[in-house]
BALOBA-1460 file (C-alpha; in Angstrom, 3 decimals):
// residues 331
<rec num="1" residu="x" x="115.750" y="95.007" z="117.305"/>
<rec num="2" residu="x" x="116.574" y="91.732" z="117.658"/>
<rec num="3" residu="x" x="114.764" y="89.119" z="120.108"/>
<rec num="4" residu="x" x="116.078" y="86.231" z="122.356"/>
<rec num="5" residu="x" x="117.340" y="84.012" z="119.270"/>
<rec num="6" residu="x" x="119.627" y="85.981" z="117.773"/>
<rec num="7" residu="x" x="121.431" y="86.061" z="121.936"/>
<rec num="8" residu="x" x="121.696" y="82.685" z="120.680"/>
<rec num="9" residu="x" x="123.907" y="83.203" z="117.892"/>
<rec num="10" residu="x" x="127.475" y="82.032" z="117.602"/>
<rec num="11" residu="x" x="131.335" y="82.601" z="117.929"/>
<rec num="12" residu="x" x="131.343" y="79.842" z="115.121"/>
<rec num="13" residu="x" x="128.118" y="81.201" z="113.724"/>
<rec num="14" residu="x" x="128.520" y="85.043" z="113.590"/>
<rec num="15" residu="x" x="125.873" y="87.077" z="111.818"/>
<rec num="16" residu="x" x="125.863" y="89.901" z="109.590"/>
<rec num="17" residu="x" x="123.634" y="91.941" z="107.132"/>
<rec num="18" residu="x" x="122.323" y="93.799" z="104.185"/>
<rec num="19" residu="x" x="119.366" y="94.831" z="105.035"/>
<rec num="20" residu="x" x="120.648" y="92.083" z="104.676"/>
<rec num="21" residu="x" x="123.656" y="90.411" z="106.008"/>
<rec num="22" residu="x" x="124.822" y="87.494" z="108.718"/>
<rec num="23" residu="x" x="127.808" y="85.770" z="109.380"/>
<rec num="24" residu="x" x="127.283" y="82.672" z="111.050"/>
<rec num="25" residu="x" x="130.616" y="81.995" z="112.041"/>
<rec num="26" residu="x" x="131.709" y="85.312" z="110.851"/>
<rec num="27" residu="x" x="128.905" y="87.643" z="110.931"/>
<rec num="28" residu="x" x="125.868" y="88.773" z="108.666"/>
<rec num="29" residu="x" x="122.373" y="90.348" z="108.957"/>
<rec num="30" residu="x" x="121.444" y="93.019" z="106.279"/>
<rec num="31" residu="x" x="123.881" y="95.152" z="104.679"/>
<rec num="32" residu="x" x="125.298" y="98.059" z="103.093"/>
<rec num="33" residu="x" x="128.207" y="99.004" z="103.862"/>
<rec num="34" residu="x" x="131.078" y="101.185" z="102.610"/>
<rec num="35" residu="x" x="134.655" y="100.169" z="101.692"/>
<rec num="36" residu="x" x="135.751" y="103.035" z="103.908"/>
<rec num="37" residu="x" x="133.522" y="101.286" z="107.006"/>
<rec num="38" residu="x" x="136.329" y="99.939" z="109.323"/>
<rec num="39" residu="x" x="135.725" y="96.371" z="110.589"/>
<rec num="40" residu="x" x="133.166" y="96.229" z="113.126"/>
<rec num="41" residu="x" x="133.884" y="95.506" z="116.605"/>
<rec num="42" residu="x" x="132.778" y="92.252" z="118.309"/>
<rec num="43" residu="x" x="130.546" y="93.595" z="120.664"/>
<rec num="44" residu="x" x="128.551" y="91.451" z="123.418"/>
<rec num="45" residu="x" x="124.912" y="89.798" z="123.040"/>
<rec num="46" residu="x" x="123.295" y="92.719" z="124.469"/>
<rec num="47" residu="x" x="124.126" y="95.588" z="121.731"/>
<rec num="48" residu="x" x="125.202" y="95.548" z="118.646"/>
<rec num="49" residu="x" x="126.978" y="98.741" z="116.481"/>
<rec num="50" residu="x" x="124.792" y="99.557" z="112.873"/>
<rec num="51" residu="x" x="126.103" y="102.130" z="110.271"/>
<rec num="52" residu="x" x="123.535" y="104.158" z="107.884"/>
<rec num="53" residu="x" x="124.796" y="105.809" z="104.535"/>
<rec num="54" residu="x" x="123.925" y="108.834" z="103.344"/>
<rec num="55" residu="x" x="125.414" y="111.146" z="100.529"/>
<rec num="56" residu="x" x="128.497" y="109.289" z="101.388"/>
<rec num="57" residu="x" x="128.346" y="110.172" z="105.382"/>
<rec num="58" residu="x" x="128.541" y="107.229" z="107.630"/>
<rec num="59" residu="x" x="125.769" y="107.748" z="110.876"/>
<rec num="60" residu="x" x="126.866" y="105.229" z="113.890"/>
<rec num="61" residu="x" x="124.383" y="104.071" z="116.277"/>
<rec num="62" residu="x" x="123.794" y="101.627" z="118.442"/>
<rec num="63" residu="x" x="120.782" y="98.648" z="118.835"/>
<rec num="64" residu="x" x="119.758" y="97.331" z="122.037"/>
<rec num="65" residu="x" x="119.253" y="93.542" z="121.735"/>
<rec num="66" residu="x" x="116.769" y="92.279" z="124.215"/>
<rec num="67" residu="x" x="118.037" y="89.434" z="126.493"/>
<rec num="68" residu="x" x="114.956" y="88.574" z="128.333"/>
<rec num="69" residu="x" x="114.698" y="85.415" z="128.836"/>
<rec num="70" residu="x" x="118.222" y="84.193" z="127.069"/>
<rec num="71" residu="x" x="118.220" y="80.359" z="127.503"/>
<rec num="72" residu="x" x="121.256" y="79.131" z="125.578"/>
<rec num="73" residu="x" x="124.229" y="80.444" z="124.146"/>
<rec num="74" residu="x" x="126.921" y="79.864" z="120.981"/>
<rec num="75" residu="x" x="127.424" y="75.732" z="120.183"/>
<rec num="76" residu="x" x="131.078" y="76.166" z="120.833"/>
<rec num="77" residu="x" x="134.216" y="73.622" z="119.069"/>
<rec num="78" residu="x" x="134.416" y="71.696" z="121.311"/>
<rec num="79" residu="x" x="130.834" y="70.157" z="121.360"/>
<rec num="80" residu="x" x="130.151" y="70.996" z="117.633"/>
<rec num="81" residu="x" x="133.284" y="67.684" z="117.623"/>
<rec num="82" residu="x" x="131.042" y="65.739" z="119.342"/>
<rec num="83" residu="x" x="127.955" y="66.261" z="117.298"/>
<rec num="84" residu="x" x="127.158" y="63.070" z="115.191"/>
<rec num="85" residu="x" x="128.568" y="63.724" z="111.099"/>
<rec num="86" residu="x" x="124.645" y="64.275" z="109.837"/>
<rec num="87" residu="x" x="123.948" y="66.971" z="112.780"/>
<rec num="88" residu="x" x="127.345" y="68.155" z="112.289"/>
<rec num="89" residu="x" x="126.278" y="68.951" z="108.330"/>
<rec num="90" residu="x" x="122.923" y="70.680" z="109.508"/>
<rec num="91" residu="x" x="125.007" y="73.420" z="111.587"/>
<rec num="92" residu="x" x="126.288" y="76.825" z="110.042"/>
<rec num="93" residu="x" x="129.217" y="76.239" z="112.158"/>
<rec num="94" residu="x" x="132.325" y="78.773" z="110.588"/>
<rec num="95" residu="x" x="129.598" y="79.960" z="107.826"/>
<rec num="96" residu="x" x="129.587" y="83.498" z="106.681"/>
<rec num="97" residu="x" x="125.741" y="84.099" z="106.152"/>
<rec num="98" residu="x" x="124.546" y="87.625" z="104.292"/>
<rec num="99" residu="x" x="120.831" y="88.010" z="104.347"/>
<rec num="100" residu="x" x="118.869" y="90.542" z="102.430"/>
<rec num="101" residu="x" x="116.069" y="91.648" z="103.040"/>
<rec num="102" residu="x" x="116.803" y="90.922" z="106.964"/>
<rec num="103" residu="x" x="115.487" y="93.731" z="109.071"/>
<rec num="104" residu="x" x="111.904" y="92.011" z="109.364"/>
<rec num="105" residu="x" x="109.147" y="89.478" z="108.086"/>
<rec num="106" residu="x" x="110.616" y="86.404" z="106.338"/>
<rec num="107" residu="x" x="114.391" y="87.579" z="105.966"/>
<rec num="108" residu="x" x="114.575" y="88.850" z="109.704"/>
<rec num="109" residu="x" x="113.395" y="85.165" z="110.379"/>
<rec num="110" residu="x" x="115.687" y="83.164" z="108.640"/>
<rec num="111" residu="x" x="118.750" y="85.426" z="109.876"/>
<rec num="112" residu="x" x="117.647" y="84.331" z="113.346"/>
<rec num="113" residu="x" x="117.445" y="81.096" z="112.024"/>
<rec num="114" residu="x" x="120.817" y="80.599" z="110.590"/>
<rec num="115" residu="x" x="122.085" y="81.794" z="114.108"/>
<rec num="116" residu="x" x="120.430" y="79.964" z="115.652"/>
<rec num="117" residu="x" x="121.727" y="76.990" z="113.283"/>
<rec num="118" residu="x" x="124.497" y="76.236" z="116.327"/>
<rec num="119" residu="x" x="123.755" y="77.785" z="119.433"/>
<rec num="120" residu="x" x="120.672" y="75.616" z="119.539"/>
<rec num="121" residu="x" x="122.276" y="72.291" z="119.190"/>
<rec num="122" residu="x" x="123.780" y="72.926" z="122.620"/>
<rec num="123" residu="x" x="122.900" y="75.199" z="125.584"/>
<rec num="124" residu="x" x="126.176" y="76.998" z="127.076"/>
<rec num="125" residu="x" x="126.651" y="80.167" z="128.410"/>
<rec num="126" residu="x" x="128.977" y="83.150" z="128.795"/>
<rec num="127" residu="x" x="129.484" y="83.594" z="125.093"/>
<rec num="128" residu="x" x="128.962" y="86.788" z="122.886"/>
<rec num="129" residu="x" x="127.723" y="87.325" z="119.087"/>
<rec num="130" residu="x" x="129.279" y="89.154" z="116.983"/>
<rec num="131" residu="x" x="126.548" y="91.316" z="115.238"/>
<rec num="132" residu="x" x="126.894" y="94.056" z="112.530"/>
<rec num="133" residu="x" x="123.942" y="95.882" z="110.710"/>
<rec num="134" residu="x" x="124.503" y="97.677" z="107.564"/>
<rec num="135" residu="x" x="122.035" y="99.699" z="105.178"/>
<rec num="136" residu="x" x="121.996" y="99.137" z="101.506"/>
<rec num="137" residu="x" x="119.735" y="99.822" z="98.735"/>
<rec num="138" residu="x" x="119.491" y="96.580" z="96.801"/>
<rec num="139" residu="x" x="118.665" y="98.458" z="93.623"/>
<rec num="140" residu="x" x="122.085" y="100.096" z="94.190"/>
<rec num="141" residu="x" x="125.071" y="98.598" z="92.083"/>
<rec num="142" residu="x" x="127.372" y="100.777" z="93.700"/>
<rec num="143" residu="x" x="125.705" y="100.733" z="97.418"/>
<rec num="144" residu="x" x="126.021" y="96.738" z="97.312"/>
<rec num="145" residu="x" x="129.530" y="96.086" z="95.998"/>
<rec num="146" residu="x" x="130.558" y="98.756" z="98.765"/>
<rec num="147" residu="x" x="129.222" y="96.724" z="101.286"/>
<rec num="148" residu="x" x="129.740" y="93.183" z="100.060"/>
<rec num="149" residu="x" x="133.530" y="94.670" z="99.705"/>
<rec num="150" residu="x" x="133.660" y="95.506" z="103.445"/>
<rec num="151" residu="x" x="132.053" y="92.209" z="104.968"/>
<rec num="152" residu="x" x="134.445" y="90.504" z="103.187"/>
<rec num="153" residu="x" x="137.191" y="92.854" z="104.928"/>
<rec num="154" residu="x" x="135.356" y="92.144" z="107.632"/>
<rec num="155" residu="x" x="134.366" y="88.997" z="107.838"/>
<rec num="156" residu="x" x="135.889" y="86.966" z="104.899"/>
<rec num="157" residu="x" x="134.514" y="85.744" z="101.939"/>
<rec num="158" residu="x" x="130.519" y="84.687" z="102.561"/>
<rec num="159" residu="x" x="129.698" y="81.151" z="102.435"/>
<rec num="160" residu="x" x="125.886" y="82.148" z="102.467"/>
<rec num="161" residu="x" x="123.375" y="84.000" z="100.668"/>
<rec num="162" residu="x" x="119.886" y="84.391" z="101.288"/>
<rec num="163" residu="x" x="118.470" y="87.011" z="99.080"/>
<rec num="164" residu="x" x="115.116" y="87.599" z="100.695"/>
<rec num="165" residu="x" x="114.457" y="91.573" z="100.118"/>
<rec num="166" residu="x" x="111.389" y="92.350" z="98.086"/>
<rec num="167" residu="x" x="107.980" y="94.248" z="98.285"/>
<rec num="168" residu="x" x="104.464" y="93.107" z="97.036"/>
<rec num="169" residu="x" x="101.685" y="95.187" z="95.299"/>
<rec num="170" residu="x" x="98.543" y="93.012" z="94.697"/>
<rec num="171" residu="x" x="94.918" y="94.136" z="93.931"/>
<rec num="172" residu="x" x="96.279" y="96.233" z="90.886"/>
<rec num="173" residu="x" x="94.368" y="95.110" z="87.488"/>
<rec num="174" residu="x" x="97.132" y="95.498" z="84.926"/>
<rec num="175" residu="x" x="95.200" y="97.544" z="82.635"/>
<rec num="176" residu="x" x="95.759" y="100.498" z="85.431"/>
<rec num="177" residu="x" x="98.317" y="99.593" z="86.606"/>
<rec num="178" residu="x" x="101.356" y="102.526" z="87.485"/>
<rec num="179" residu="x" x="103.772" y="101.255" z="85.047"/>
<rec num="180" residu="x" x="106.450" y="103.444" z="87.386"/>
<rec num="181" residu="x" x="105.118" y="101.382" z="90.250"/>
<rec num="182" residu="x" x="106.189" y="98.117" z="87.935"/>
<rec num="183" residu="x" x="109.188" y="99.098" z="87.423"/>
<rec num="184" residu="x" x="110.451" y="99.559" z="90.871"/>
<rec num="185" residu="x" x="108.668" y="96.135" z="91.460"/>
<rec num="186" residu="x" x="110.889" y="94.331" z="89.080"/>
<rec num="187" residu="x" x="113.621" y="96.700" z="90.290"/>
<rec num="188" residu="x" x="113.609" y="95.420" z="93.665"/>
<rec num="189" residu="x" x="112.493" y="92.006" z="93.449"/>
<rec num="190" residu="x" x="114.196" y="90.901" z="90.204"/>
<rec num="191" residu="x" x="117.021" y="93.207" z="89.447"/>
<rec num="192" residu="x" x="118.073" y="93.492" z="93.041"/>
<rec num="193" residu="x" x="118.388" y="89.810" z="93.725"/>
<rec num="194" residu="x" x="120.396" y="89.578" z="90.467"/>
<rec num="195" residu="x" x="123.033" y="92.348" z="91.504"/>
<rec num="196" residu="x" x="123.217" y="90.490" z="95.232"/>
<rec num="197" residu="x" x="123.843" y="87.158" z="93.652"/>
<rec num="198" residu="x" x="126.332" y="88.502" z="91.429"/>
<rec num="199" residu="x" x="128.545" y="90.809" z="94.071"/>
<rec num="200" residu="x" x="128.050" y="87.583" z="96.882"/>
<rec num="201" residu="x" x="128.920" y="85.096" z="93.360"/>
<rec num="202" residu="x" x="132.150" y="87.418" z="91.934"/>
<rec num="203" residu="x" x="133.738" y="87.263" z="95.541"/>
<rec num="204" residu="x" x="133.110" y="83.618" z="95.635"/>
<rec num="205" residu="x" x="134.604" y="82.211" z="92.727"/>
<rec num="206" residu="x" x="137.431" y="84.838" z="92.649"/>
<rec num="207" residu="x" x="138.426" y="83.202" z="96.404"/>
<rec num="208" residu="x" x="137.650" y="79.673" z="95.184"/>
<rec num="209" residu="x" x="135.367" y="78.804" z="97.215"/>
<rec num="210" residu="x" x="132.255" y="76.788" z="97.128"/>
<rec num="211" residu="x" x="128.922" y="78.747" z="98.552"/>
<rec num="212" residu="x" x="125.005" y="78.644" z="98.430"/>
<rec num="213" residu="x" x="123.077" y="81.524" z="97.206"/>
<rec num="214" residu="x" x="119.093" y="80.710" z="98.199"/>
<rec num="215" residu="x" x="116.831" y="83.084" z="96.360"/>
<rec num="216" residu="x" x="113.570" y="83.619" z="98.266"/>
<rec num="217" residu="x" x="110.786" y="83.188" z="95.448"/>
<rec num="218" residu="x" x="106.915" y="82.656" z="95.764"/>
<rec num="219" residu="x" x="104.273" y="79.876" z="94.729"/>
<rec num="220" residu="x" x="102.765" y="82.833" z="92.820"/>
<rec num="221" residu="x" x="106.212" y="82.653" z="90.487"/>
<rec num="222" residu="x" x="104.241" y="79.116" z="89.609"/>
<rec num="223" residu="x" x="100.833" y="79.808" z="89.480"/>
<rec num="224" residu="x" x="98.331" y="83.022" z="89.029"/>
<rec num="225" residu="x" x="96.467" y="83.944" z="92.774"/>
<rec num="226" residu="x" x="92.925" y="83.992" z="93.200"/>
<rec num="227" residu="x" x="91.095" y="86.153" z="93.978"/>
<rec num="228" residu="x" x="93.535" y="89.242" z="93.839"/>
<rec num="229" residu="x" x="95.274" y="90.437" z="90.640"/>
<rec num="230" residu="x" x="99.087" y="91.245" z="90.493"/>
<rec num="231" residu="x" x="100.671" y="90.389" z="87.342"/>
<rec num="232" residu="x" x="103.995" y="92.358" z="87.910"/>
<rec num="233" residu="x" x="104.929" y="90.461" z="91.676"/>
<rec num="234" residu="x" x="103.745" y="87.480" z="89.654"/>
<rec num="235" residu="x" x="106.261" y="87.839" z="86.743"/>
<rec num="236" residu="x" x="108.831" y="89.379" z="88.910"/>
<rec num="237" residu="x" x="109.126" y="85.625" z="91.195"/>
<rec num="238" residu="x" x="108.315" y="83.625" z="87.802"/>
<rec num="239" residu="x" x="111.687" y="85.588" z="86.635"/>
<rec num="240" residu="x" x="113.633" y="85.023" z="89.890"/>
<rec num="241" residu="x" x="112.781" y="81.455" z="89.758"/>
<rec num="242" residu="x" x="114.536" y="80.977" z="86.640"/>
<rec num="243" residu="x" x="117.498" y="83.311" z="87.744"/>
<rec num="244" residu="x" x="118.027" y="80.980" z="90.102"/>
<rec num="245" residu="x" x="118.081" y="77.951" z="87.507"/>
<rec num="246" residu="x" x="120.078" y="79.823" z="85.294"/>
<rec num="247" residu="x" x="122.639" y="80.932" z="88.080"/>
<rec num="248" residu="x" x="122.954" y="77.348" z="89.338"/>
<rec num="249" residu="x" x="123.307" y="75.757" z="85.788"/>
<rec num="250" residu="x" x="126.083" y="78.428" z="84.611"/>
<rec num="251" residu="x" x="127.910" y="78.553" z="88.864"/>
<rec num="252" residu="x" x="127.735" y="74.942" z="89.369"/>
<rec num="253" residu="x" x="131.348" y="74.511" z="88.094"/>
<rec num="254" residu="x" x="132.151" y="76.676" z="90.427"/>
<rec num="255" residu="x" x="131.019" y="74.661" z="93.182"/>
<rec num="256" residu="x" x="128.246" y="77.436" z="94.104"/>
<rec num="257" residu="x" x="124.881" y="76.278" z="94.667"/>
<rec num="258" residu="x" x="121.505" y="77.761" z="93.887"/>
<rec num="259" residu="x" x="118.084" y="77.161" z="95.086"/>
<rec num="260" residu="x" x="114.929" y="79.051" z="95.205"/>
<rec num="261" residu="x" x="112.095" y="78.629" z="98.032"/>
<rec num="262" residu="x" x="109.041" y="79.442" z="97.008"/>
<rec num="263" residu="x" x="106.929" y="80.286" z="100.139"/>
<rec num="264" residu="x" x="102.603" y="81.080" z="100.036"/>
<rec num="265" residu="x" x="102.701" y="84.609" z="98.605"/>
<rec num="266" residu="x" x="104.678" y="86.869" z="101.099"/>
<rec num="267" residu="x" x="101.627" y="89.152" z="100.462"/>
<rec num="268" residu="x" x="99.008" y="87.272" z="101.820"/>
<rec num="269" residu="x" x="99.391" y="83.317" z="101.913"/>
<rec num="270" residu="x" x="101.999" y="83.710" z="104.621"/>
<rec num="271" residu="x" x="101.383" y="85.655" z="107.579"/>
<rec num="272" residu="x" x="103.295" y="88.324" z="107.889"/>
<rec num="273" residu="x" x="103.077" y="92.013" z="108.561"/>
<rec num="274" residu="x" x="102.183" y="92.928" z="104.933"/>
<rec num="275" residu="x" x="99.225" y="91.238" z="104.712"/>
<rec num="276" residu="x" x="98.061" y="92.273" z="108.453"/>
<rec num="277" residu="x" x="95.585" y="94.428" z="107.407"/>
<rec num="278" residu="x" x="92.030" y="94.635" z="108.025"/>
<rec num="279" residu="x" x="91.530" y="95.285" z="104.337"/>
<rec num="280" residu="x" x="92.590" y="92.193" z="103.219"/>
<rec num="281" residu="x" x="90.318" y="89.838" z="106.124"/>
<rec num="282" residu="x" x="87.854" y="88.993" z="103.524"/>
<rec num="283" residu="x" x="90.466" y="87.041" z="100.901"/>
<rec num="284" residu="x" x="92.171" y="85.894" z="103.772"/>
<rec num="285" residu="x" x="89.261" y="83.594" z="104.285"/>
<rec num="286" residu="x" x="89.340" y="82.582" z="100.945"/>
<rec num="287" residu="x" x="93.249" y="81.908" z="100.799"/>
<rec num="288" residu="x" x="92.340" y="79.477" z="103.698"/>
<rec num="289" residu="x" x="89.542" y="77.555" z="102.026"/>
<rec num="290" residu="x" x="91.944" y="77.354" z="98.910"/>
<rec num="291" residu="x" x="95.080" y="76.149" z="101.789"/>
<rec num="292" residu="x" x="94.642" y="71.997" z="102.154"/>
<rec num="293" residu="x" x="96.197" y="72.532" z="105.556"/>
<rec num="294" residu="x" x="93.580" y="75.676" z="106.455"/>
<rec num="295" residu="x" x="95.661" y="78.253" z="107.370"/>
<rec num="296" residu="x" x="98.373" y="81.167" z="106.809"/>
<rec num="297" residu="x" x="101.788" y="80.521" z="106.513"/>
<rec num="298" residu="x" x="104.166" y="81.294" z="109.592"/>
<rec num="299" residu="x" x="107.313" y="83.288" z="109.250"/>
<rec num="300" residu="x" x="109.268" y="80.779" z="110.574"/>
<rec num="301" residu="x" x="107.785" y="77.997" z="108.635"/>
<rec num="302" residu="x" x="110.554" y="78.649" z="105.886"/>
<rec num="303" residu="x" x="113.221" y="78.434" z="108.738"/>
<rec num="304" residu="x" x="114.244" y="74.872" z="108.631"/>
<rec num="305" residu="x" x="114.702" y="74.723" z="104.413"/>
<rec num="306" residu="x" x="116.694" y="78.004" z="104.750"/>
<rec num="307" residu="x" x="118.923" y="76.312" z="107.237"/>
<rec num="308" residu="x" x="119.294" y="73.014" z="105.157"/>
<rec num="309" residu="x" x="119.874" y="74.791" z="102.084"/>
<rec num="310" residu="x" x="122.689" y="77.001" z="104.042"/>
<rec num="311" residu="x" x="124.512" y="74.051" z="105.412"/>
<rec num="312" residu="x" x="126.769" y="71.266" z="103.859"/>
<rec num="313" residu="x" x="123.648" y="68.527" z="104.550"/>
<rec num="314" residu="x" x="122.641" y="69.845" z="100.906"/>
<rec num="315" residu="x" x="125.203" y="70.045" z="99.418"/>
<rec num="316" residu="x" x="124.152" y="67.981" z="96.201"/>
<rec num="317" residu="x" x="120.903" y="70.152" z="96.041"/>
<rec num="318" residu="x" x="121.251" y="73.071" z="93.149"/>
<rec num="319" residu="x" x="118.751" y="74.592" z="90.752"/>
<rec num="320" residu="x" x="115.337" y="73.207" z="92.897"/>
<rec num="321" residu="x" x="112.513" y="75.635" z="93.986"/>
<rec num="322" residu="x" x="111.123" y="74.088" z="97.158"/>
<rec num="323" residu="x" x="107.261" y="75.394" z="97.424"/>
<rec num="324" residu="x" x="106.458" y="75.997" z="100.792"/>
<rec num="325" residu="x" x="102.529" y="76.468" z="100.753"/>
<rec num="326" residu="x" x="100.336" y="74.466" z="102.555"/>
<rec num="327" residu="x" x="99.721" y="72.582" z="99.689"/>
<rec num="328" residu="x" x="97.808" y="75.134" z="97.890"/>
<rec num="329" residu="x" x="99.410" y="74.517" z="94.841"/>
<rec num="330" residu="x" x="97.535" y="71.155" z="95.013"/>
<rec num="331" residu="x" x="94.592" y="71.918" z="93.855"/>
């Protein structure tokens, strides 16, 4: 499931998750774990062990990470020492990262990302990553304090959070719209980021530590799309935009930042696989013309803020929402 990059993760970076979870010097990719899950094993680059719930039954398999092609390896102590003080900020190094949201598109990106936050700064080899995928609902309470409880057992208390789980329903007038469909929306999108932030947040400031929870918004949180209609995805990043004020303005004495990116709508302005449909070719074109910089977003275009906002190089930075759009909010 996972490519060359995340090979590239590190001892001092290890990465888990919720569905969503990554430790970067622990371990975090996506989650959702129970508090009966034991502590995962550190297991070499080239598997890694994942653990589905169901009706309270724990089903263990195991995912074959492809190595083709593996170039570098985990920035070790040693050199991360060496490292100037501003590169040495920019690294995850001894970060606990949990990602939501992480088993493809955006999240899935920026969990590679944050592992690849020190192994890229230096090419070594013979290293392994410690990997652990978990399965969580993030509309479940329950689910999610189960399986923050057990990275924590696991891993120790994260350092990171990027909640980036969420779905998109566009071309839906309001007037017809499913009003079951909007609630799951807001469910998912709003709700679930809230009961992330506050498991990740409770652990945090009941260990005393400081930590960055990064909230994965939209441009359409800011503005109203053209030419497709979808008030509820529209209200549901307008309302996780302000979460993520409110959080940082209430956290802040707890030395916990928060920050929201706010990337071209997941749905269409960025290219991903929920707008790769043939359906949607025709407002593609106009999303361009409407795009100063003429194109789609890339998934990995949010990689580098995700990174910064992780690490200690921003660590004065709380309560912004970076828009990441081409500059089609210029117009």
């Amino acid at each position: 499931m996972f490519s060359r990059q995340i090979v590239r993760a590190a001892r001092a970076s290890r990465v888990a998750a919720i569905p969503t979870v990554s430790r970067v010097s622990r371990a975090a990719f996506t989650a959702a774990s129970r508090l009966r899950e034991p502590v995962p094993d550190v297991v070499a680059a080239g598997e890694v062990s994942a653990a589905t719930y169901t009706d309270g039954h724990i089903e263990r398999t195991t995912i074959k990470v492809d190595q083709t092609s593996v170039e570098g390896a985990p920035l070790n102590k040693t050199v991360y020492n060496q490292l100037p003080r501003t590169m040495q900020r920019l690294s995850l190094m001894d970060k606990v990262v949990v990602v939501t949201g992480g088993a493809r598109g955006l999240g899935y990106s920026m969990a590679q990302a944050c592992a690849e936050a020190v192994a890229e700064l230096h090419k070594l080899t013979g290293d392994s990553v410690p990997v652990a995928f978990y399965n969580v609902d993030v509309r479940d309470e329950n689910a999610i304090t189960e399986s923050i409880a057990a990275i924590v057992k696991a891993y120790g208390v994260p350092d990171v959070l990027i909640n980036s789980a969420g779905i998109a329903d566009s071309n839906m007038p309001a007037e017809t719209y499913d009003t079951k469909k909007f609630a799951r929306l807001i469910d998912i999108n709003l709700n679930g980021s809230f009961l992330m932030a506050q498991a990740v947040g409770k652990h945090m400031i009941a260990a005393n530590k400081p930590g960055s929870i990064i909230f994965i918004a939209s441009m359409s949180g800011s503005i109203v799309n053209y030419p497709q209609e979808q008030s509820c995805y529209n209200a549901s990043k307008a309302g996780v935009i302000q979460l993520g004020k409110s959080l940082a303005a209430e956290w802040a004495k707890y030395h916990i930042r928060v920050n929201c990116i706010s990337p071209g709508t997941n749905l269409g302005y960025m290219d991903t696989a929920l707008n790769n449909v043939p359906a949607l070719d025709a407002q593609k074109k106009i999303w361009r013309s409407l795009t100063p910089q003429n194109r789609l977003g890339a998934v990995e275009d949010l990689n580098g803020l995700a990174v910064l906002l992780a690490s200690d190089a921003s660590a004065f930075m709380t309560g912004s929402n970076v828009i990441i759009d081409g500059g089609y909010t210029l117009y």
